[in-house]
DOVEXTOR-116524 format. One record per residue: residue in three letters; x, y, z of N, C-alpha, C, CB in turn. Coordinates in pm, whole numbers, padded with zeros to 5 digits, always signed. Atoms other than C-alpha are relative to their C-alpha. Glycine has a CB too. Layout:
alaXYZXYZXYZXYZ;...
This chain:
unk+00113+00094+00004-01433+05914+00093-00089+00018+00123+00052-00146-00007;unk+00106-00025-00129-01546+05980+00471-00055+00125+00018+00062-00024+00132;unk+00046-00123+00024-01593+06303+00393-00117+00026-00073+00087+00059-00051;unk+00106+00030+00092-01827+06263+00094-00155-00068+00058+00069-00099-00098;unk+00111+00035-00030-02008+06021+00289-00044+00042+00104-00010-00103-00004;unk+00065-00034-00122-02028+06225+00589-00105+00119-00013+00108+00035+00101;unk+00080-00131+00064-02188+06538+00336-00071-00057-00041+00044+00097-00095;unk+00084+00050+00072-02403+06312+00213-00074-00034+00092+00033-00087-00084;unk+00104+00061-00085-02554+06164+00526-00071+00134+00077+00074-00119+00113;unk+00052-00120-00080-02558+06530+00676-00162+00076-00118+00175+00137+00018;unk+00088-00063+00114-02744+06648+00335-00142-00107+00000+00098-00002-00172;unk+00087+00118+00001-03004+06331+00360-00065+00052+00121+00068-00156+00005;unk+00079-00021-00153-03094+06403+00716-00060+00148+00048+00114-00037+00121;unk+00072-00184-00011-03123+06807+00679-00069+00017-00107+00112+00146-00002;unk+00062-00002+00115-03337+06736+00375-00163+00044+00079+00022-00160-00095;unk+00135-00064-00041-03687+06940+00379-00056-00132-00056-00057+00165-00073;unk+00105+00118+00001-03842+06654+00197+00013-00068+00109+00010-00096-00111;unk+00027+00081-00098-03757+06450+00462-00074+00035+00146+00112-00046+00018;unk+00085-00038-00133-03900+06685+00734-00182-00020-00046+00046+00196+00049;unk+00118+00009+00038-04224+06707+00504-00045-00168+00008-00005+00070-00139;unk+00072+00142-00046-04251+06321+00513+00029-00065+00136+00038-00111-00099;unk-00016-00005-00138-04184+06314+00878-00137+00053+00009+00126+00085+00065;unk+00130-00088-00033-04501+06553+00901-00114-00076-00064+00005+00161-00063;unk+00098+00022+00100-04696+06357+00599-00007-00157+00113+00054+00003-00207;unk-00003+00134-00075-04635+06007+00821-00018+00009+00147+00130-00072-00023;unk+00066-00046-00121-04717+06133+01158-00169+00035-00022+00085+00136+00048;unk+00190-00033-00007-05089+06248+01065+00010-00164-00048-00110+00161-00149;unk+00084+00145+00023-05107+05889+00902+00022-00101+00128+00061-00088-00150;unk-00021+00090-00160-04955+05715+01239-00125+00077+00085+00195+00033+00100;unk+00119-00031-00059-05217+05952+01397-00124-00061-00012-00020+00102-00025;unk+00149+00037+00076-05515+05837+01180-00018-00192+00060+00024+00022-00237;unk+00014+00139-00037-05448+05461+01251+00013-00041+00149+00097-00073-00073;unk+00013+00020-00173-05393+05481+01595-00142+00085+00038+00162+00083+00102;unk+00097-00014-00076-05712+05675+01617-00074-00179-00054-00090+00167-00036;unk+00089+00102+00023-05910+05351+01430+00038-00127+00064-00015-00018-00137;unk-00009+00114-00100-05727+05117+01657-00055+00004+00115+00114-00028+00031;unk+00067-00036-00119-05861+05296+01941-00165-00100+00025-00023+00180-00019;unk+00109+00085+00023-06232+05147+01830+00029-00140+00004-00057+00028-00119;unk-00005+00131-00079-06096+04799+01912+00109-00083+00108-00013-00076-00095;unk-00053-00031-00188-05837+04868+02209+00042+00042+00043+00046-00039+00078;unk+00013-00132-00135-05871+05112+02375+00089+00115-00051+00076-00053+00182;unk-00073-00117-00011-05728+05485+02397+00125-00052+00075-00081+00118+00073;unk-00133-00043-00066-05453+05373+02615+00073-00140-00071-00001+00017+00202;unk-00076+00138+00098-05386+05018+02418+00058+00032-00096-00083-00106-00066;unk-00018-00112+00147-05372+05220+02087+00134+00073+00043-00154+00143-00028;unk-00135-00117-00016-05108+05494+02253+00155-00066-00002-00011+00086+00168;unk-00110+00108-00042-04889+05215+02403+00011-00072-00114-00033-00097+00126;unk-00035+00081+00179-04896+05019+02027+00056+00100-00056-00139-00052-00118;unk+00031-00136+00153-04920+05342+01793+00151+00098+00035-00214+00153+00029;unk-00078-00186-00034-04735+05651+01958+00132-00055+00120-00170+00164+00123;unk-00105+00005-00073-04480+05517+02253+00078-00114-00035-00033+00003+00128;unk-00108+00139+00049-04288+05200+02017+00086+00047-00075-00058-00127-00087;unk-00100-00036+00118-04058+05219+01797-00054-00118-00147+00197-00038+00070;unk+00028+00113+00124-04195+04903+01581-00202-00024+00037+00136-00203+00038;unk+00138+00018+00040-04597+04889+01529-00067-00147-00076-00016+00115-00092;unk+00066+00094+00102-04852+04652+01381-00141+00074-00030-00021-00165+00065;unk+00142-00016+00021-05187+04730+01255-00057-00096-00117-00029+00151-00033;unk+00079+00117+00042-05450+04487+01215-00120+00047-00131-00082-00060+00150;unk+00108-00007+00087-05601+04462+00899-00102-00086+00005+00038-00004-00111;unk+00117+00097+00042-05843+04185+00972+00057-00153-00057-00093+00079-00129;unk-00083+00105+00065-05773+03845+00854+00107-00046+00036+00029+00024-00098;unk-00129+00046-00041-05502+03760+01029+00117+00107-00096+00010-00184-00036;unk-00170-00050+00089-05278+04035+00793+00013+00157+00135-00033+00084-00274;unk-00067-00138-00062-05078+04323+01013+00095+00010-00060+00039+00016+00140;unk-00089-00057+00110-04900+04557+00854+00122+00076+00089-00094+00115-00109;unk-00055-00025-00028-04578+04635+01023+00026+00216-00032+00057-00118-00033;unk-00006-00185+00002-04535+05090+01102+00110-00029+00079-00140+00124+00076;unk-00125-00055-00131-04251+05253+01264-00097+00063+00079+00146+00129-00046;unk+00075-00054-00115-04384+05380+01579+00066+00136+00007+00010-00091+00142;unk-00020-00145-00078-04421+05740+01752+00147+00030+00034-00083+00002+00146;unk-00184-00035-00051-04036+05683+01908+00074+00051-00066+00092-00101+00026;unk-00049+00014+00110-03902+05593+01610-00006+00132-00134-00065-00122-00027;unk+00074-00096+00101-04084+05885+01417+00079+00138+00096-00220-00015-00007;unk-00066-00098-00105-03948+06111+01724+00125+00005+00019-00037-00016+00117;unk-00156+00036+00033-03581+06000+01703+00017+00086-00132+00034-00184-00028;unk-00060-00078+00110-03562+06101+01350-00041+00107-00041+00006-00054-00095;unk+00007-00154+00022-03741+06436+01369+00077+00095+00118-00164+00042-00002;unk-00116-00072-00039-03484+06511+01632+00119-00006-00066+00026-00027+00111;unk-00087+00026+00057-03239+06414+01414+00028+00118-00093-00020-00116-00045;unk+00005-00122+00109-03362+06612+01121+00011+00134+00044-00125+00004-00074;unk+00010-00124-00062-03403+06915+01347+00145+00068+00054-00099-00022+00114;unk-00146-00007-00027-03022+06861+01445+00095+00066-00136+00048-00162+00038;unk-00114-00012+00059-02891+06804+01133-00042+00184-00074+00028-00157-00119;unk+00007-00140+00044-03111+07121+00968+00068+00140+00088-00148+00018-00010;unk-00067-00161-00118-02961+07394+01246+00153-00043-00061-00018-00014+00261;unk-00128-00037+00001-02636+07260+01185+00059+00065-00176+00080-00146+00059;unk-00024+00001+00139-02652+07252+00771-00070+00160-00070-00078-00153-00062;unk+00047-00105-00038-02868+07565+00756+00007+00151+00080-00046-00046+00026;unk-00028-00063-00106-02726+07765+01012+00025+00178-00070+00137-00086+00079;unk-00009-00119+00063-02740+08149+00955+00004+00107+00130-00127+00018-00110;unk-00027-00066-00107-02634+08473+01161-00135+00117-00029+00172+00054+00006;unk+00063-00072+00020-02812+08739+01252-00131-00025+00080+00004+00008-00119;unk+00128-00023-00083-03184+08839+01368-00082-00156-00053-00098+00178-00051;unk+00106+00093+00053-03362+08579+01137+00059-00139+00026-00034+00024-00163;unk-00056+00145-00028-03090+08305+01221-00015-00038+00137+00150-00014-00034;unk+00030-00009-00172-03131+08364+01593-00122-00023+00009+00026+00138+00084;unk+00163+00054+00016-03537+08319+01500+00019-00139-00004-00091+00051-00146;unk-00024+00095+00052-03446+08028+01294+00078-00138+00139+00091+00063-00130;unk-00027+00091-00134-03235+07866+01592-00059-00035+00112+00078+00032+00052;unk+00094-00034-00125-03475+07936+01878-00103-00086-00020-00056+00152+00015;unk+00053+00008+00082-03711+07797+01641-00012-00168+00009+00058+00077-00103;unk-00096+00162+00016-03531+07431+01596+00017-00045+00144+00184+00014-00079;unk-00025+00105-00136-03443+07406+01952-00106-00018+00096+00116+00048+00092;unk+00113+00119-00055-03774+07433+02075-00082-00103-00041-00080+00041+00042;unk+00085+00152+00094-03931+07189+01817+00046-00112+00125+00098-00063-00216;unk-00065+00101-00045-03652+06974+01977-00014-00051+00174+00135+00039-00041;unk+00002+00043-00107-03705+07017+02303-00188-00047+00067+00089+00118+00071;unk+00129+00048-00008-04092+06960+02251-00012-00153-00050-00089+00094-00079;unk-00048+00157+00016-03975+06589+02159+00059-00034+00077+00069-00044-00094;unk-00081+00015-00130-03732+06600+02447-00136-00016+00131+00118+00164+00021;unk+00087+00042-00082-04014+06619+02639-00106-00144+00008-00058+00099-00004;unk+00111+00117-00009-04255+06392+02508+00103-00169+00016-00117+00008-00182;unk-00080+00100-00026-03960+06119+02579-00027+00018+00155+00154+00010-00060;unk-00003-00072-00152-03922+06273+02955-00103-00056+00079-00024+00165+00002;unk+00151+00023-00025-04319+06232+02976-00021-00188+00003-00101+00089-00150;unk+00030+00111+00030-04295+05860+02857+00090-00068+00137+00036-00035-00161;unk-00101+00104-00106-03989+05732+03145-00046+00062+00105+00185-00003-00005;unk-00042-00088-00070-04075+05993+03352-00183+00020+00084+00088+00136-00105;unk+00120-00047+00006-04468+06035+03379-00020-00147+00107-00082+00032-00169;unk+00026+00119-00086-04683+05817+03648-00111+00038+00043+00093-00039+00109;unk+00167-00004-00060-05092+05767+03706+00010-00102+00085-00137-00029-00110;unk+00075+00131-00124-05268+05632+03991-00110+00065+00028+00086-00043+00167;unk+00120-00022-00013-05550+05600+04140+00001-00025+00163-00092-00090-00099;unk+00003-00046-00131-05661+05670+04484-00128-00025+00058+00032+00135+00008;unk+00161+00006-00090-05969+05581+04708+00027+00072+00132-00064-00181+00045;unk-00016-00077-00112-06080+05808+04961-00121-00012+00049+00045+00132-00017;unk+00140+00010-00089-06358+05668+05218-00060+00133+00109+00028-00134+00104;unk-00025-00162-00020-06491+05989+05381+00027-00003+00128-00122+00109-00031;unk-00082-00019-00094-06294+06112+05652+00089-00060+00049-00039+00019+00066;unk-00057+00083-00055-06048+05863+05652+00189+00083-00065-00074-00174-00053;unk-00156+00000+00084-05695+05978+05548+00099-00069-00039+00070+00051+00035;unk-00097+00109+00043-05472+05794+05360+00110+00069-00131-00106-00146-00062;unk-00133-00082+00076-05126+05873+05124+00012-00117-00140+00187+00006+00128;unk-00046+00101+00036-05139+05550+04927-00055-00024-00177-00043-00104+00114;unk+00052-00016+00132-05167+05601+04529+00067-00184-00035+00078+00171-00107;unk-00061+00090+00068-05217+05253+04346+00032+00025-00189-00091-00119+00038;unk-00042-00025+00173-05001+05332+04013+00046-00096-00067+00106+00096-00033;unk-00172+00076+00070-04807+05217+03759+00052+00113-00158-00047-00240-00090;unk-00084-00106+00097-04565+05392+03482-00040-00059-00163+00203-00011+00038;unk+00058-00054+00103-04678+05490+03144+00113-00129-00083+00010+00196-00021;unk-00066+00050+00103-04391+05287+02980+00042-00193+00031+00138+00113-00014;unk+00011+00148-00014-04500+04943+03093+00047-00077+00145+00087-00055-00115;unk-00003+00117-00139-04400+04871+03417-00091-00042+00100+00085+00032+00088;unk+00092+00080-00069-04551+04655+03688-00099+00090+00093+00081-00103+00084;unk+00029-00098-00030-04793+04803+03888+00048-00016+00179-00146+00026-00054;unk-00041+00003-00183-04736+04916+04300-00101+00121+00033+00209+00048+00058;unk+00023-00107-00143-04807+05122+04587+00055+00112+00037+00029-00050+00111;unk-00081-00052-00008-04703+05434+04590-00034+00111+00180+00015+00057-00156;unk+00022-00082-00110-04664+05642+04955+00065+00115-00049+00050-00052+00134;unk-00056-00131+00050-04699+06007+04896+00041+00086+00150-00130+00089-00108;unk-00051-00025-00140-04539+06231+05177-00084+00118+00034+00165+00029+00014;unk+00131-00073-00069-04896+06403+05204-00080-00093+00023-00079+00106-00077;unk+00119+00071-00017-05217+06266+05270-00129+00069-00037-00005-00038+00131;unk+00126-00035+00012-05544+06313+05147-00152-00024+00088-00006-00042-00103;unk+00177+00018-00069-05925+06334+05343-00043+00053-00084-00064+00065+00144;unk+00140-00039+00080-06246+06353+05184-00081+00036+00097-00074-00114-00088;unk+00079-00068-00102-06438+06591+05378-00168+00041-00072+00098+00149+00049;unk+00142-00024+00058-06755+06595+05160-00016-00038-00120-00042+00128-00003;unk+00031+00030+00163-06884+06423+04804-00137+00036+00014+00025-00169-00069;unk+00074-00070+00065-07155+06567+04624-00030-00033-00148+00049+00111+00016;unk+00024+00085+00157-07323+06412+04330-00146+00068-00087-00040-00206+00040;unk+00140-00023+00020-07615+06558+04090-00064-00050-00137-00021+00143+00013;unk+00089+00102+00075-07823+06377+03893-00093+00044-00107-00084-00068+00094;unk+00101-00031+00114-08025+06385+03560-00130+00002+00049+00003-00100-00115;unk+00116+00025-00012-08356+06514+03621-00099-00131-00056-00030+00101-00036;unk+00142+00112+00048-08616+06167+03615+00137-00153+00020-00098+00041-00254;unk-00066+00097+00012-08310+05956+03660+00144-00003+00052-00010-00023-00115;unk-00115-00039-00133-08029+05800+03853+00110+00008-00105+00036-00140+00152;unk-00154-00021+00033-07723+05898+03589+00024+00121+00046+00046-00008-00151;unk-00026-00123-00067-07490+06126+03743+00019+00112-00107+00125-00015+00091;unk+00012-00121+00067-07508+06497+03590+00165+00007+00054-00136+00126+00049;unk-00199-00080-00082-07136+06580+03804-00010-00041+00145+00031+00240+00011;unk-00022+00061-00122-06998+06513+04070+00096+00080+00082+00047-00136-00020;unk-00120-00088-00037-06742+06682+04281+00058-00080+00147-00055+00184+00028;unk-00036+00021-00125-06527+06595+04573+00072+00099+00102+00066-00098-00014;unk-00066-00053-00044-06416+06828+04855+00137-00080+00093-00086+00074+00048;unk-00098+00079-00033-06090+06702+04982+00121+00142+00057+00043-00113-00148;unk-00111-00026-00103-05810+06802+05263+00125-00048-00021-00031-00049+00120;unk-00176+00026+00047-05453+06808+05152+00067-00013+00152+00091+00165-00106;unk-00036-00002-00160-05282+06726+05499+00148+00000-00068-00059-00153+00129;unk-00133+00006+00020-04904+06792+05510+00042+00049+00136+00052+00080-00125;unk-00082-00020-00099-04736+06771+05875-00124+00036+00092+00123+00109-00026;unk+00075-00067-00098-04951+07044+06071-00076+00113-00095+00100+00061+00127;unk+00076-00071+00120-05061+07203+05750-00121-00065-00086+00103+00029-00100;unk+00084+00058+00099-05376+07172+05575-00113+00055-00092-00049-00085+00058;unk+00076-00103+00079-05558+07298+05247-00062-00108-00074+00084+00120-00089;unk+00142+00063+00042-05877+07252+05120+00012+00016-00134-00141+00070+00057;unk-00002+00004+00162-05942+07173+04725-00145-00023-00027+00100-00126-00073;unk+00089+00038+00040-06250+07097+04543+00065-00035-00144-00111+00087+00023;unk-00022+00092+00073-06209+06832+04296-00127-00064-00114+00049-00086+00096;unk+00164-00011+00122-06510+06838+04011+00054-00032-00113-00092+00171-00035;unk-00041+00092+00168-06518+06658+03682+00039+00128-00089-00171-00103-00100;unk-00064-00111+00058-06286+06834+03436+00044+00130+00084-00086+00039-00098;unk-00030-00121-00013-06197+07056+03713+00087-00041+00113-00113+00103+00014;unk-00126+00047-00139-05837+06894+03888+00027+00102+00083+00163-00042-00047;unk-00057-00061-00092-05660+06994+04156+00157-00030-00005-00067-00034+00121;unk-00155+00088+00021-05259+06979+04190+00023+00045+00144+00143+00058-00142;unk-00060-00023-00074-05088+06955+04485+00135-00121+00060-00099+00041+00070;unk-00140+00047+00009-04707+06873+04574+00042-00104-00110+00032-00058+00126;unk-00049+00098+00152-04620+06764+04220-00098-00112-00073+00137-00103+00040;unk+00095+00087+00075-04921+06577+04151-00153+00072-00030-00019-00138+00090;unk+00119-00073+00083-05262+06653+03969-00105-00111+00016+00037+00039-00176;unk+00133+00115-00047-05595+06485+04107-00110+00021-00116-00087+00044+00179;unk+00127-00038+00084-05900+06421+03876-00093-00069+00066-00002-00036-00156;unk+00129+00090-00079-06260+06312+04007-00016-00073-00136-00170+00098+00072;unk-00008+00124+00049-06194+05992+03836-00250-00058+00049+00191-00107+00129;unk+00137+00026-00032-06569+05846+03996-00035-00027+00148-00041-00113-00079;unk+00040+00015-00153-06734+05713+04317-00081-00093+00039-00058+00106+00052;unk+00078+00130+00018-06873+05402+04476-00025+00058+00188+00106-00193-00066;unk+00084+00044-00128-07085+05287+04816-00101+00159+00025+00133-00047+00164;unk+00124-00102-00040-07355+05576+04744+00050+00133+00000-00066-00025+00150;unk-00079-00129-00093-07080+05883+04770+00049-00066+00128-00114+00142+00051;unk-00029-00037-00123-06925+05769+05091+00169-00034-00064-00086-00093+00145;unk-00137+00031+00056-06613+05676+04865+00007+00094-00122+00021-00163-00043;unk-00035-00079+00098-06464+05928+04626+00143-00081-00095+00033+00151+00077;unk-00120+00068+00011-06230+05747+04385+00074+00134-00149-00040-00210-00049;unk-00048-00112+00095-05975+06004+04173+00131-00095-00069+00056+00169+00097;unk-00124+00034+00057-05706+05955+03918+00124+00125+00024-00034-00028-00160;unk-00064-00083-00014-05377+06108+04004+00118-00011-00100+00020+00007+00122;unk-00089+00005+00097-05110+06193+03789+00127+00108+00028-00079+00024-00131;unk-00075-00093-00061-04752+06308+03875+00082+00064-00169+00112-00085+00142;unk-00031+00032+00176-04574+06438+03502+00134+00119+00053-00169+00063-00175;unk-00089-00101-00032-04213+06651+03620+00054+00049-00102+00092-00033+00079;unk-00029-00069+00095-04188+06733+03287-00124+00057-00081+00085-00076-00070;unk+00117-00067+00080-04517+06913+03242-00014+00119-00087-00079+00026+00078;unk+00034-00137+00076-04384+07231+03156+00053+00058-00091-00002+00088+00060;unk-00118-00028+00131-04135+07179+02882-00087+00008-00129+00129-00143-00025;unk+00046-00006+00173-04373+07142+02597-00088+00184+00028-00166-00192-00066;unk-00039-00117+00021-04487+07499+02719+00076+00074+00010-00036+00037+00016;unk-00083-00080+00046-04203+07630+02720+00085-00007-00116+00057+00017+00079;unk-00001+00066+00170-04117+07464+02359-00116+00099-00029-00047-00206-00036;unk+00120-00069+00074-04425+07612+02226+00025+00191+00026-00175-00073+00087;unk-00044-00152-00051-04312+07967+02415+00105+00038-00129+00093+00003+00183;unk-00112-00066+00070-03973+07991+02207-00023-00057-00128+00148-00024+00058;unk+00062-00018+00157-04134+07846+01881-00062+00115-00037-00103-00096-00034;unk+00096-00142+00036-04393+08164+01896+00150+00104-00009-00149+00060+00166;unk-00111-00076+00024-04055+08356+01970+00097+00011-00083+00045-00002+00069;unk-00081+00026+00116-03830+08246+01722-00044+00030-00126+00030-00121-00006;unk+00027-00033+00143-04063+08283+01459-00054+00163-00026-00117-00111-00053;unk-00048-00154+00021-04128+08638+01577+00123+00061-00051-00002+00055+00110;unk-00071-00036+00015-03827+08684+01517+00059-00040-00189+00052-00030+00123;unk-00038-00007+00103-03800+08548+01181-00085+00074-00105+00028-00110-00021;unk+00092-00066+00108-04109+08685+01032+00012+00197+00003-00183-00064+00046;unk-00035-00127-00064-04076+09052+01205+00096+00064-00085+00055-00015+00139;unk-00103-00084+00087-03768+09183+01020-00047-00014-00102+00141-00030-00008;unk+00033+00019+00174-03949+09077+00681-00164+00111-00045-00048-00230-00035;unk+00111-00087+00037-04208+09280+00748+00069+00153-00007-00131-00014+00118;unk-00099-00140+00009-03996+09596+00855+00083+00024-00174+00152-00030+00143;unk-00032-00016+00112-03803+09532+00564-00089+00041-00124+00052-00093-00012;unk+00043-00036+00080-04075+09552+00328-00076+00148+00011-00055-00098-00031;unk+00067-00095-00029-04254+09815+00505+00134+00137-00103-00030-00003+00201;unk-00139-00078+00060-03895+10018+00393-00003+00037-00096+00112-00055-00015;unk-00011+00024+00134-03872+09899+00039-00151+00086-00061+00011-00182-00028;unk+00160-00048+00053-04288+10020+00036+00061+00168-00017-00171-00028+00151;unk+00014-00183+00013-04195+10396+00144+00137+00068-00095+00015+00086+00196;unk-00072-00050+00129-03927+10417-00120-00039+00029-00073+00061-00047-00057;
């Protein structure tokens, strides 16, 4: 009897339909978390939609319609990804694709968990020439916000702003800025869409107040930045490896 029901729950959970409606219910959790965005916000929306496990979306009228959330949707396509390698499992060149394949899916969900406990913005004012270490953050998965002391320091040694011809909106902006560490110190330039990283964190020219004499940036520390490329690395590899022998093979079967 525990047997039956343990082939049955394994066969349920390594089911392709179920990966296909894993895939078919993710673009629709996508789609509604973009139209929540239009009434709050990109980061209200993410924190409802994509990092819960239990959702609402407002139809209007006082009716919300209860979703499983992003977590929840991420739990059980690691699941499925488990149980398919184990139920599935095959030797060889194309099974060694096939595995490589599965475990980075998995570990490109491993991450985006990592990213959620693990991840941390702030924001930073830098009056010019004043140095200071003191990011005000807070963490991606709801906690309070603080003060964080980093064990560098930043100066703003020059802002630079340019302007729409006939008018004062800014065209770009940039900030040059002094990484200080001990008796060491390196220079960055910090321009919209064009960060800077240094000792585990990643600066953006967030904006700027009192005329330019204040540069204000968003910083962002993420120690699991580089698992989803290297997920995405051994997906391209794995499936070299499964598609590759099918071509050889036919190439074979052709010159017969």
């Amino acid at each position: 009897m525990k047997h039956n029901a343990a082939k049955y729950l394994l066969s349920w959970a390594s089911s392709p339909r179920l990966t296909v409606g894993i895939l078919a219910y993710s673009v629709l959790l996508v789609f509604v978390e973009t139209l929540a965005q239009v009434q709050i916000g990109v980061g209200a929306a993410q924190e409802e939609f994509i990092e819960s496990f239990i959702c609402f979306f407002d139809l209007g009228f006082g009716v919300k319609i209860p979703l499983a959330g992003g977590a929840l949707v991420g739990i059980l396509a690691a699941v499925n990804l488990v149980a398919s390698s184990l139920r599935f499992v095959r030797f060889g060149i194309r099974g060694l694709g096939e595995s490589i394949t599965h475990i980075s899916l998995l570990l490109l969900i491993i991450s985006g968990g990592l990213q959620y406990f693990m991840r941390v913005e702030g924001v930073v004012t830098l009056p010019e020439g004043v140095p200071t270490n003191a990011i005000y953050s807070r963490s991606l998965k709801g906690g309070a916000s603080s003060v964080k002391q980093l064990p560098f320091s930043l100066r703003l040694k020059r802002f630079s702003a340019k302007k729409w011809e006939g008018s004062d909106i800014p065209k770009s902006f940039e900030s040059e800025i002094w990484f200080e560490r001990g008796e060491s110190r390196v220079l960055h330039v910090v321009k919209m869409n064009k960060p800077a990283s240094f000792g585990g964190w990643t600066f953006y020219q967030m904006s700027y107040a009192d005329g330019g004499k204040v540069s204000v940036l968003s910083a962002v520390r993420n120690p699991a930045r580089l698992l989803p490329w290297i997920s995405v690395g051994g997906a391209f590899l794995g499936m070299l490896l499964i598609f590759i022998p099918r071509v050889f093979k036919r190439n074979l079967e052709e010159r017969e």
